[in-house]
C-alpha positions as CSV (number, residue, x, y, z in Angstrom):
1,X,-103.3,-58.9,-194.1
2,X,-100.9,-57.5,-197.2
3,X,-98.3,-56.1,-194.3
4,X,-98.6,-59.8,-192.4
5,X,-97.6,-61.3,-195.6
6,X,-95.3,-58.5,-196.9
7,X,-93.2,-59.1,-193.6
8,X,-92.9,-62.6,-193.3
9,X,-91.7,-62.8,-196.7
10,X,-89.2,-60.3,-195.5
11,X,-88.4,-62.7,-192.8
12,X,-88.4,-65.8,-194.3
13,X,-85.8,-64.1,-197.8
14,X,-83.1,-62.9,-194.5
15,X,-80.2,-65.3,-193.8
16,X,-80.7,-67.9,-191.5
17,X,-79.0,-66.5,-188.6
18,X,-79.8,-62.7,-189.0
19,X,-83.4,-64.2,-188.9
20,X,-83.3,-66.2,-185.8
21,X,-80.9,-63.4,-184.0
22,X,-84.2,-61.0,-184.7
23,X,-86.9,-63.5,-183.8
24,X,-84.4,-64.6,-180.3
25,X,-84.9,-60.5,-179.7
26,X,-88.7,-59.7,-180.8
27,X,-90.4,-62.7,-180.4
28,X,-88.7,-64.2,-177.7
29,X,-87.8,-60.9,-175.8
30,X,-83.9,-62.2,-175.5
31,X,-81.6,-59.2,-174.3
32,X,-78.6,-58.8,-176.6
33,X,-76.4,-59.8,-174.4
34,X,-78.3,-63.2,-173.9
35,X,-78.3,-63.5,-177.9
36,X,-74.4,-62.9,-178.0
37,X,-73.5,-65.6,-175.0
38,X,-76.8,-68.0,-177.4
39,X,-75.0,-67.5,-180.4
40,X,-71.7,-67.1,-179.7
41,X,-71.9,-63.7,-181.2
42,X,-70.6,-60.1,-179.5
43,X,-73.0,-57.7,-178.5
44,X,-71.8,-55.5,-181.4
45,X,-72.7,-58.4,-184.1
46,X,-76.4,-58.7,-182.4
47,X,-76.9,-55.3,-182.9
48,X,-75.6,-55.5,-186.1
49,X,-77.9,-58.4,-187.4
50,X,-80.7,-56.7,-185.8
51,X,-80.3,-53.0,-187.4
52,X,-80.2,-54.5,-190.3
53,X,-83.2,-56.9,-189.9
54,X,-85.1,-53.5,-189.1
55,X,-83.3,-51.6,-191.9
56,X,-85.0,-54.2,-194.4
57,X,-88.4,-54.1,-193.1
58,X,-88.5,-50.7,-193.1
59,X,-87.7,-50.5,-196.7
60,X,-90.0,-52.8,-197.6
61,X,-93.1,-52.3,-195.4
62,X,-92.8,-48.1,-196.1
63,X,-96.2,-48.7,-197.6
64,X,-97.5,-50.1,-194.3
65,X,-95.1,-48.0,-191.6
66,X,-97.8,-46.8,-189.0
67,X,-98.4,-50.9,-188.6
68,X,-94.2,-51.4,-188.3
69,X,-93.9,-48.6,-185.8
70,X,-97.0,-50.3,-184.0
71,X,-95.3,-53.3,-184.3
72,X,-91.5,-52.5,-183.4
73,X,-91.6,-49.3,-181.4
């Protein structure tokens, strides 16, 4: 679908890290504290990297958002 593509292009254009830090949390249902101790991260720089994973998707998928809230909520 347009939103499937829309979003992993999304994905794919994030840094490296940013990306896998939101994939550790959404795809492989990692806590953040699990991500921090993975990464060697603090629990405030997950958060970070993933608010601002979401913050990009949202701006970019607005045309698509009851899929992204079906998605991510």
């Amino acid at each position: 679908s347009a939103a499937s593509d829309v979003y992993k292009r999304q994905l794919q254009s994030l840094p490296e890290q940013t990306r896998r830090i939101f994939e550790m949390s959404r795809f492989e249902n990692k806590t953040v504290k699990e991500i921090a101790i993975e990464t060697n991260l603090s629990v405030k720089g997950v958060e970070y990297h993933i608010t601002k994973t979401l913050k990009i998707l949202r701006i970019n998928l607005k045309d698509y958002l009851p899929l992204f809230y079906f998605l991510f909520s």
